[in-house]
LOTI-130172 format. One record per atom (N, C-alpha, C, O): z, y, x; residue in three letters. Coordinates in nm, 2 decimals. Layout:
N
[pt [Z; Y; X]; "ALA"]
...
END
This chain:
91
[pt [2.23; -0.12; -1.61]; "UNK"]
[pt [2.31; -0.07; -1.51]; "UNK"]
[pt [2.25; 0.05; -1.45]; "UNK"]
[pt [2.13; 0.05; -1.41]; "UNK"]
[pt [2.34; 0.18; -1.43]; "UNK"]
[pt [2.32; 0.27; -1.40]; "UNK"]
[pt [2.31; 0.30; -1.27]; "UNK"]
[pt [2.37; 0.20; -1.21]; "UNK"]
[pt [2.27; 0.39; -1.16]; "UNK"]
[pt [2.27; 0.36; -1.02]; "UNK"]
[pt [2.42; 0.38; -0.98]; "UNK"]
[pt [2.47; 0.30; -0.90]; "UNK"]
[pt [2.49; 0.47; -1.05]; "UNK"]
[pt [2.64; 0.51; -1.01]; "UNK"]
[pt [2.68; 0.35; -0.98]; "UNK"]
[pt [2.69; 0.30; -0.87]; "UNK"]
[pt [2.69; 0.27; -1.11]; "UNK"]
[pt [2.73; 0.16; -1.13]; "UNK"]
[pt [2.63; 0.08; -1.03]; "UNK"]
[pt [2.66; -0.04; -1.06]; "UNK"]
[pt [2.56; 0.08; -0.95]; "UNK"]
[pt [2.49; 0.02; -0.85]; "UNK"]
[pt [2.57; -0.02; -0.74]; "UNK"]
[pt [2.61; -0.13; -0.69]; "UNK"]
[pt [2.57; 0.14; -0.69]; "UNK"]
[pt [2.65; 0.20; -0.59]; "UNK"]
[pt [2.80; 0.13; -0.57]; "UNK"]
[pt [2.86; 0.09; -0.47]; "UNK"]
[pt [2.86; 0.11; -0.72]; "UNK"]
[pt [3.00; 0.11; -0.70]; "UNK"]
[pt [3.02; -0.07; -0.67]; "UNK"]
[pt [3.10; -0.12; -0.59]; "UNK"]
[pt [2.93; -0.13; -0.77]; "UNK"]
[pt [2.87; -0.26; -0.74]; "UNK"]
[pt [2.89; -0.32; -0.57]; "UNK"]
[pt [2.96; -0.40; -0.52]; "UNK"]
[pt [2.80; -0.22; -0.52]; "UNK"]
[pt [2.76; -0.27; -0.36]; "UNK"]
[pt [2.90; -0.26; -0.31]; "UNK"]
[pt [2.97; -0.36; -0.27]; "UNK"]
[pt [2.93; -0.12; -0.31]; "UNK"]
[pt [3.04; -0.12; -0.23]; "UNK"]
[pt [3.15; -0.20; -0.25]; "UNK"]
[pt [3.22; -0.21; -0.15]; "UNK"]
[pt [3.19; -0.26; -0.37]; "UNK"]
[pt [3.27; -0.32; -0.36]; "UNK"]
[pt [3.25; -0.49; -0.28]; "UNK"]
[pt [3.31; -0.55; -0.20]; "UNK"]
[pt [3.16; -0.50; -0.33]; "UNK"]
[pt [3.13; -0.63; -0.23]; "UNK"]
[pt [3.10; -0.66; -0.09]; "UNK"]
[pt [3.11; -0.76; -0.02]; "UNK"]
[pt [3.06; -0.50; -0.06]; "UNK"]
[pt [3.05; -0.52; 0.10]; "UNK"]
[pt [3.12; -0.44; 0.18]; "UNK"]
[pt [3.12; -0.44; 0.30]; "UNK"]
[pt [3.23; -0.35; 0.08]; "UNK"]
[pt [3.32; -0.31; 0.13]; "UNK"]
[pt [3.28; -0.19; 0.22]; "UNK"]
[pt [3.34; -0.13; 0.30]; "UNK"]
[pt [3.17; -0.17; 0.18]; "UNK"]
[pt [3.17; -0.05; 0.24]; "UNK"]
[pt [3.17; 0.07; 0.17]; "UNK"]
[pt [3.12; 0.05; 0.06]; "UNK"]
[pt [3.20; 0.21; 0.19]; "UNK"]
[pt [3.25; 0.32; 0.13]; "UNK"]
[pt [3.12; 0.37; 0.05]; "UNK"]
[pt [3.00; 0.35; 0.08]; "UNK"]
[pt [3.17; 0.44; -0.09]; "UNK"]
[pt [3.04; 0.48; -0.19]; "UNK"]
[pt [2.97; 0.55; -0.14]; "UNK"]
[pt [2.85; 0.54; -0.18]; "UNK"]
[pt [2.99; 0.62; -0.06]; "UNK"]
[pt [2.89; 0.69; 0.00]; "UNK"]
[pt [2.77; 0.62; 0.10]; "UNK"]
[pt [2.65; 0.64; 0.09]; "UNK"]
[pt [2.84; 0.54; 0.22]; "UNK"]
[pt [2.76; 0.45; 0.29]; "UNK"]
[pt [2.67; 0.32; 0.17]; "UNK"]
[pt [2.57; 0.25; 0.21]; "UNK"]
[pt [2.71; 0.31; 0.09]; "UNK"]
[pt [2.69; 0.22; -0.04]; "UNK"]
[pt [2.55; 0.33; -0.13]; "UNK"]
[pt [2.45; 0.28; -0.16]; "UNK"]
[pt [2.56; 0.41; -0.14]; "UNK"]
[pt [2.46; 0.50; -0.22]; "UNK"]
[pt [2.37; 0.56; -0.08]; "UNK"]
[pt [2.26; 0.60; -0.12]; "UNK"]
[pt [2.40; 0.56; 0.07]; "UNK"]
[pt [2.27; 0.60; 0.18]; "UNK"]
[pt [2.21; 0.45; 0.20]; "UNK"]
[pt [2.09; 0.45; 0.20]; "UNK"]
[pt [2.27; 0.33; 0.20]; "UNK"]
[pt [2.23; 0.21; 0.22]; "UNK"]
[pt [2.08; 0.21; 0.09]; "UNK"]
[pt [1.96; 0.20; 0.10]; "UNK"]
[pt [2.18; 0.22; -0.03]; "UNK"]
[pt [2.05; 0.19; -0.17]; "UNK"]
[pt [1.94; 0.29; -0.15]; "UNK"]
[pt [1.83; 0.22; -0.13]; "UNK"]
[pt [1.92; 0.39; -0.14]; "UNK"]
[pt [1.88; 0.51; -0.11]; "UNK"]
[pt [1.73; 0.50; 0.00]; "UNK"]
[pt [1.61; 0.53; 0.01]; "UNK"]
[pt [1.84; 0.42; 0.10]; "UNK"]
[pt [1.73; 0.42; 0.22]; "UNK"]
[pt [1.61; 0.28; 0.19]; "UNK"]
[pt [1.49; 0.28; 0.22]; "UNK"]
[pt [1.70; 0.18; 0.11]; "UNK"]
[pt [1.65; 0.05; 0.01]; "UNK"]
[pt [1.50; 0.14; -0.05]; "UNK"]
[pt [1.39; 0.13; -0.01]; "UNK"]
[pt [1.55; 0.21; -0.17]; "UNK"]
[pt [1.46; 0.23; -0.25]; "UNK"]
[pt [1.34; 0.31; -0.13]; "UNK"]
[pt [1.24; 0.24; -0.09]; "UNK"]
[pt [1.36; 0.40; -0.08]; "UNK"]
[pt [1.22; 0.47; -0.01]; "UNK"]
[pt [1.17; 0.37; 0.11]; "UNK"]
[pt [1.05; 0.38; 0.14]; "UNK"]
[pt [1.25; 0.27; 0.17]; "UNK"]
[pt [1.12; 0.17; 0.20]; "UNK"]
[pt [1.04; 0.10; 0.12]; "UNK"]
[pt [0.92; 0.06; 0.14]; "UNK"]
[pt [1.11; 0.08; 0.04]; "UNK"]
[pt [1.01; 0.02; -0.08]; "UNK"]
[pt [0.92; 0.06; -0.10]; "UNK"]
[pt [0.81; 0.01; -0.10]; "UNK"]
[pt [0.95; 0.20; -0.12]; "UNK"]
[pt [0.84; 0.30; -0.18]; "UNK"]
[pt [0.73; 0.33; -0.08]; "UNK"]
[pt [0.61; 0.35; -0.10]; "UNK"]
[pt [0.79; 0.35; 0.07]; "UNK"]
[pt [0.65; 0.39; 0.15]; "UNK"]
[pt [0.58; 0.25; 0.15]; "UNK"]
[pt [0.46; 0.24; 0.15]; "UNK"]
[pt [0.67; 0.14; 0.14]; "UNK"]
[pt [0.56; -0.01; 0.17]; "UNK"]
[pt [0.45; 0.04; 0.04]; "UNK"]
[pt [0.34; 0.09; 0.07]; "UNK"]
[pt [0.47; 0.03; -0.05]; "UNK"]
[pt [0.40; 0.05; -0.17]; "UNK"]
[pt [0.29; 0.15; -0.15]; "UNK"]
[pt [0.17; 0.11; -0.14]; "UNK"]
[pt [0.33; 0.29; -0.15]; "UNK"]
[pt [0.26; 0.37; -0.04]; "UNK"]
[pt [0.19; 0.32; -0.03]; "UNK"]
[pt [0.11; 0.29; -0.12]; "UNK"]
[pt [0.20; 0.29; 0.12]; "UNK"]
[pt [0.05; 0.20; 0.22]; "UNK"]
[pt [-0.02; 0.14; 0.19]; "UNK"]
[pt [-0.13; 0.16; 0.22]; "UNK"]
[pt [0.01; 0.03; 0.10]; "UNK"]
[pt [-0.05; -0.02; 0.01]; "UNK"]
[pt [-0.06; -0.20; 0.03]; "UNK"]
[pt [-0.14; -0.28; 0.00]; "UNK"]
[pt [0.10; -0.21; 0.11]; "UNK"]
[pt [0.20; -0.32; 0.11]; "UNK"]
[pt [0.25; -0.37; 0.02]; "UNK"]
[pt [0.26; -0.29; -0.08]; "UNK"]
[pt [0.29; -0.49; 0.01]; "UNK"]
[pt [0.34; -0.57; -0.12]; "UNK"]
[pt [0.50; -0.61; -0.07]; "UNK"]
[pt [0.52; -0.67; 0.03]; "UNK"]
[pt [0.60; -0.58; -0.13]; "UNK"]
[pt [0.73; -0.61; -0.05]; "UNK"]
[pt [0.77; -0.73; -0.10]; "UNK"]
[pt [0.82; -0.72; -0.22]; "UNK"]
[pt [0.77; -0.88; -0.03]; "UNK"]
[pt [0.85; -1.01; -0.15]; "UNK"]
[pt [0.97; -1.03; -0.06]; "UNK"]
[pt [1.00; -1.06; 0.05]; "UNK"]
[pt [1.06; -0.98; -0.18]; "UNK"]
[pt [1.26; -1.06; -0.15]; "UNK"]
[pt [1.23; -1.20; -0.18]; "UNK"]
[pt [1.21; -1.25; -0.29]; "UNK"]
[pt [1.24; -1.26; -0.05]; "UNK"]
[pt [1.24; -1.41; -0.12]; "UNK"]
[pt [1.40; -1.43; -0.19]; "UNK"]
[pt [1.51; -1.40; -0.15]; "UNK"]
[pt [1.34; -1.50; -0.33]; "UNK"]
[pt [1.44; -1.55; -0.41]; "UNK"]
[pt [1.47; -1.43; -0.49]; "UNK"]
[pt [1.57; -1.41; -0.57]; "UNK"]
[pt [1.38; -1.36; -0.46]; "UNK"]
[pt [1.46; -1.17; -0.56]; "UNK"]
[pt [1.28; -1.20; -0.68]; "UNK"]
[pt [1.27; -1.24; -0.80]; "UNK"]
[pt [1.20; -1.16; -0.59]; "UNK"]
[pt [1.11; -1.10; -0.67]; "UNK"]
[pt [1.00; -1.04; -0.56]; "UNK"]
[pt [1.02; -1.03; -0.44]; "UNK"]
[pt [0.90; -0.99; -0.61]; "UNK"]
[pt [0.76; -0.91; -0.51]; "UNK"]
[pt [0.74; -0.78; -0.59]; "UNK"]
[pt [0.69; -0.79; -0.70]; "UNK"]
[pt [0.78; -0.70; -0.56]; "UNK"]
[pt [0.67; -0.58; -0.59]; "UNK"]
[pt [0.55; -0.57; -0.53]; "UNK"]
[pt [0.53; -0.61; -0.42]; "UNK"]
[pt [0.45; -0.51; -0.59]; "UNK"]
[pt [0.30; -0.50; -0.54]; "UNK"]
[pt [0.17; -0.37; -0.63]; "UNK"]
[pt [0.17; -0.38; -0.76]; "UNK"]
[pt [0.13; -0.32; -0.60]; "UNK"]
[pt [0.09; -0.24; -0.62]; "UNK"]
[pt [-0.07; -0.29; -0.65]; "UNK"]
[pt [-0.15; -0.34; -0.57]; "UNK"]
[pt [-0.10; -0.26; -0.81]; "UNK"]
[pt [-0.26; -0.31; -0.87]; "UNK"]
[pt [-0.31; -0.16; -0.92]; "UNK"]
[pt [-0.25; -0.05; -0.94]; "UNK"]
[pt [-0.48; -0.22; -0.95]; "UNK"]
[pt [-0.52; -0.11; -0.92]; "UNK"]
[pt [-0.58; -0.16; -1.13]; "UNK"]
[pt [-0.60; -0.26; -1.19]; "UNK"]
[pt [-0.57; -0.02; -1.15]; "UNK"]
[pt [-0.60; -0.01; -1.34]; "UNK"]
[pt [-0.75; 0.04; -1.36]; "UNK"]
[pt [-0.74; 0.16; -1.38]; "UNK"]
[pt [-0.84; 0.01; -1.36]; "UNK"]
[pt [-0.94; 0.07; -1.40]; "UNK"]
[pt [-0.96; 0.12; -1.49]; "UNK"]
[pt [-0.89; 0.07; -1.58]; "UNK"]
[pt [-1.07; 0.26; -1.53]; "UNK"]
[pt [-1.09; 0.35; -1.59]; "UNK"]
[pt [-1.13; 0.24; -1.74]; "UNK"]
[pt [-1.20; 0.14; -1.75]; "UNK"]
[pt [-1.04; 0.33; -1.87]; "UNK"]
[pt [-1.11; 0.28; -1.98]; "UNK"]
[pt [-1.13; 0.33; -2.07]; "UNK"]
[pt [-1.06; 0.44; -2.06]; "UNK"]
[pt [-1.17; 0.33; -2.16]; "UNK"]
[pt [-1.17; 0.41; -2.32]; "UNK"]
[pt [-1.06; 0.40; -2.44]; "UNK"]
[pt [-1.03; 0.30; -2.51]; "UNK"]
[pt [-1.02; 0.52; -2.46]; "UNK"]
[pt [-0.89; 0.46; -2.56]; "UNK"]
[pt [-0.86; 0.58; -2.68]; "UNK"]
[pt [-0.89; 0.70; -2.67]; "UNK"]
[pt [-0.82; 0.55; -2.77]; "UNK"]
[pt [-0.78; 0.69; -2.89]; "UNK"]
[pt [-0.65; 0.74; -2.89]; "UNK"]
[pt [-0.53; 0.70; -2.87]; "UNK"]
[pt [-0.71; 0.86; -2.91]; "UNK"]
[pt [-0.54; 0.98; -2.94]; "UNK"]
[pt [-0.47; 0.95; -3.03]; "UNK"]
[pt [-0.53; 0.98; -3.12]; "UNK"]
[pt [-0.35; 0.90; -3.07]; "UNK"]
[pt [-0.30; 0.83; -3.22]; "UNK"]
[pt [-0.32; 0.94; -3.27]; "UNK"]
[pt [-0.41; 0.94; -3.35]; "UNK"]
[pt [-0.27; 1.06; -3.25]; "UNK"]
[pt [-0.24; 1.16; -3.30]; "UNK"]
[pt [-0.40; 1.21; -3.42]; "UNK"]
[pt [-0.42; 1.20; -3.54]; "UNK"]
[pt [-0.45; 1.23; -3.34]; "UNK"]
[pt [-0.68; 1.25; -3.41]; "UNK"]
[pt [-0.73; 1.14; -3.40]; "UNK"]
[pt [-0.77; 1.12; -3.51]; "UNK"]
[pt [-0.74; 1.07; -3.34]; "UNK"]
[pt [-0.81; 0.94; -3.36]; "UNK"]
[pt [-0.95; 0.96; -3.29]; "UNK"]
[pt [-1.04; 0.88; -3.29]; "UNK"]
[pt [-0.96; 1.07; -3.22]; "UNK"]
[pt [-1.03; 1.09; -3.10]; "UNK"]
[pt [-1.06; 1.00; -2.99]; "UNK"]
[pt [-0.97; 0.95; -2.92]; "UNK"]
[pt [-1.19; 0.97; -2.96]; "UNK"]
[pt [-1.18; 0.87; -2.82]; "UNK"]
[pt [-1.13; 0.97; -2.70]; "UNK"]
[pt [-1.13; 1.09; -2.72]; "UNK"]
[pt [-1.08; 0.89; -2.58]; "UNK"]
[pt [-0.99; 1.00; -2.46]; "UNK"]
[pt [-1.02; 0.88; -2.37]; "UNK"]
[pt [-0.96; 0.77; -2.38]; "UNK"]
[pt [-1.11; 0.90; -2.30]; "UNK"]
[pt [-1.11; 0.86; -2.15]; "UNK"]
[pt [-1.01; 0.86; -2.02]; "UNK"]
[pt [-0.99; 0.95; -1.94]; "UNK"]
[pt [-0.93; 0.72; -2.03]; "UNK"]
[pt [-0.78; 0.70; -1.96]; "UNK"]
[pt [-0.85; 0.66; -1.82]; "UNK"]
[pt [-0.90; 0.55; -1.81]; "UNK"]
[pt [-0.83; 0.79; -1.68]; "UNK"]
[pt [-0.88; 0.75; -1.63]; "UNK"]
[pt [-0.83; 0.63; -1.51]; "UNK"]
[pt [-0.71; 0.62; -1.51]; "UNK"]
[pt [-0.89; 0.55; -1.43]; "UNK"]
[pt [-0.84; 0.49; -1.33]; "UNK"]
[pt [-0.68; 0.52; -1.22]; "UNK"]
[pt [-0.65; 0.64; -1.20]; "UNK"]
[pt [-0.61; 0.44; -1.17]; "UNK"]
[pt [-0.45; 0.44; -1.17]; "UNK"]
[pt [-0.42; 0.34; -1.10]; "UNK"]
[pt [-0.50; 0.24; -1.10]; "UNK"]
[pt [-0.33; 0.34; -1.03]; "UNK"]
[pt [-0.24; 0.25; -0.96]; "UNK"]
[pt [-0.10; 0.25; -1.02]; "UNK"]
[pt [-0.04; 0.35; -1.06]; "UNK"]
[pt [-0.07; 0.11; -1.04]; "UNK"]
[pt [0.03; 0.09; -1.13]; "UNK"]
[pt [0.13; -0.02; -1.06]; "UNK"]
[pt [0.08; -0.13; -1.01]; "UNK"]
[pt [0.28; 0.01; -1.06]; "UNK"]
[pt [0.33; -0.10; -0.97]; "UNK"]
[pt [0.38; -0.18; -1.04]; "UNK"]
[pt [0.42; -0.13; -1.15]; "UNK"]
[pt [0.39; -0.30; -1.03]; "UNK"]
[pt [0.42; -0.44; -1.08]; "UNK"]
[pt [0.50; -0.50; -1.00]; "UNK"]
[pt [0.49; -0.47; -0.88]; "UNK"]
[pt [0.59; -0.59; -1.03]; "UNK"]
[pt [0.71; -0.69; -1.02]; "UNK"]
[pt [0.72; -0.81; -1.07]; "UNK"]
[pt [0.72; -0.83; -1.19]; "UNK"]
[pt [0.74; -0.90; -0.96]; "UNK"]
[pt [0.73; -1.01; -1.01]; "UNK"]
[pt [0.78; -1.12; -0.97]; "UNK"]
[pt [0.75; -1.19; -0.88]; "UNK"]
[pt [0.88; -1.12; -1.07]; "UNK"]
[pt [1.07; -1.22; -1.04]; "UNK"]
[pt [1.05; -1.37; -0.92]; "UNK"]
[pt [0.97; -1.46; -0.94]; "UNK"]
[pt [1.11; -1.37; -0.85]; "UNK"]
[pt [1.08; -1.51; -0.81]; "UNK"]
[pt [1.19; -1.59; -0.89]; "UNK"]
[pt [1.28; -1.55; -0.96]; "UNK"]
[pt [1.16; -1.72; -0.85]; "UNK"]
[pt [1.22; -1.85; -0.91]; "UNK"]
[pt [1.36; -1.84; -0.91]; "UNK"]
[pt [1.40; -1.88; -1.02]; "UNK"]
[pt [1.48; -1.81; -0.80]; "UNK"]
[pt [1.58; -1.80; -0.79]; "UNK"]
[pt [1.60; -1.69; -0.91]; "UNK"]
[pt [1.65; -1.72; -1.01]; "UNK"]
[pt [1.56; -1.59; -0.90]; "UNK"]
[pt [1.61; -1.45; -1.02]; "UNK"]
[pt [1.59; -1.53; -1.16]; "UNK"]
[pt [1.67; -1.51; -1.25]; "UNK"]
[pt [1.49; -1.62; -1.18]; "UNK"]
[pt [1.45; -1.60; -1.33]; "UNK"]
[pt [1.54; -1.75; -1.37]; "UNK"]
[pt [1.56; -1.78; -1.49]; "UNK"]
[pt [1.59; -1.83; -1.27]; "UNK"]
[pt [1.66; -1.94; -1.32]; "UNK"]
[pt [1.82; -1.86; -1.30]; "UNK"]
[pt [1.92; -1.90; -1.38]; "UNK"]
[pt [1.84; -1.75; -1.20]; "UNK"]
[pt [1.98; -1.73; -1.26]; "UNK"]
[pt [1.99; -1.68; -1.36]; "UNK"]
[pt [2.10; -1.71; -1.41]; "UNK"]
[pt [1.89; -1.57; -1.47]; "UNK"]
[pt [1.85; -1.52; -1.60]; "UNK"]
[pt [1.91; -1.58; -1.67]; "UNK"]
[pt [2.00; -1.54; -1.74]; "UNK"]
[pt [1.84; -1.75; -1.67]; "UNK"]
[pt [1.81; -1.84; -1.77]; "UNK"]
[pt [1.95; -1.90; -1.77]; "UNK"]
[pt [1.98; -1.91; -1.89]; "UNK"]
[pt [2.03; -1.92; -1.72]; "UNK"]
[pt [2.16; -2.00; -1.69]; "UNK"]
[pt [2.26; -1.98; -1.81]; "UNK"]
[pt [2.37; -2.03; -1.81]; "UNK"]
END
């Protein structure tokens, strides 16, 4: 699902206009993103948690040469379905 198709999703169910439907998602995604930021974990109960881990530095090869390349340390965000999402999946 594409965000248009997001958008057109919400609004139809909440009846509210695509545009108030696409500032609603909009405003959704960047609190997400400053919680993450800071270095908050956001859990939708019954959705899922986003949370933010930390990747430590490691050693790895170029496919391309077969060169070792030092992949350095990273913060990487992660998600992680709660029980209600992964049993409506399963259904």
């Amino acid at each position: 699902m594409k965000k248009v198709e997001l958008v057109e999703a919400v609004a139809e169910k909440t009846g509210l206009t695509k545009a108030d439907a696409t500032r609603a998602i909009d405003a959704t995604f960047e609190v997400i993103t400053g919680a993450l930021q800071g270095g908050d974990k956001v859990p939708l109960v019954g959705f899922g948690t986003f949370a933010v881990s930390e990747r430590a530095a490691r050693s790895g090869r170029n496919p391309q040469t077969g060169e070792p390349v030092e992949i350095p340390a990273r913060k990487a965000v992660t998600f992680k379905a709660g029980s209600a999402l992964k049993e409506a999946v399963n259904e």
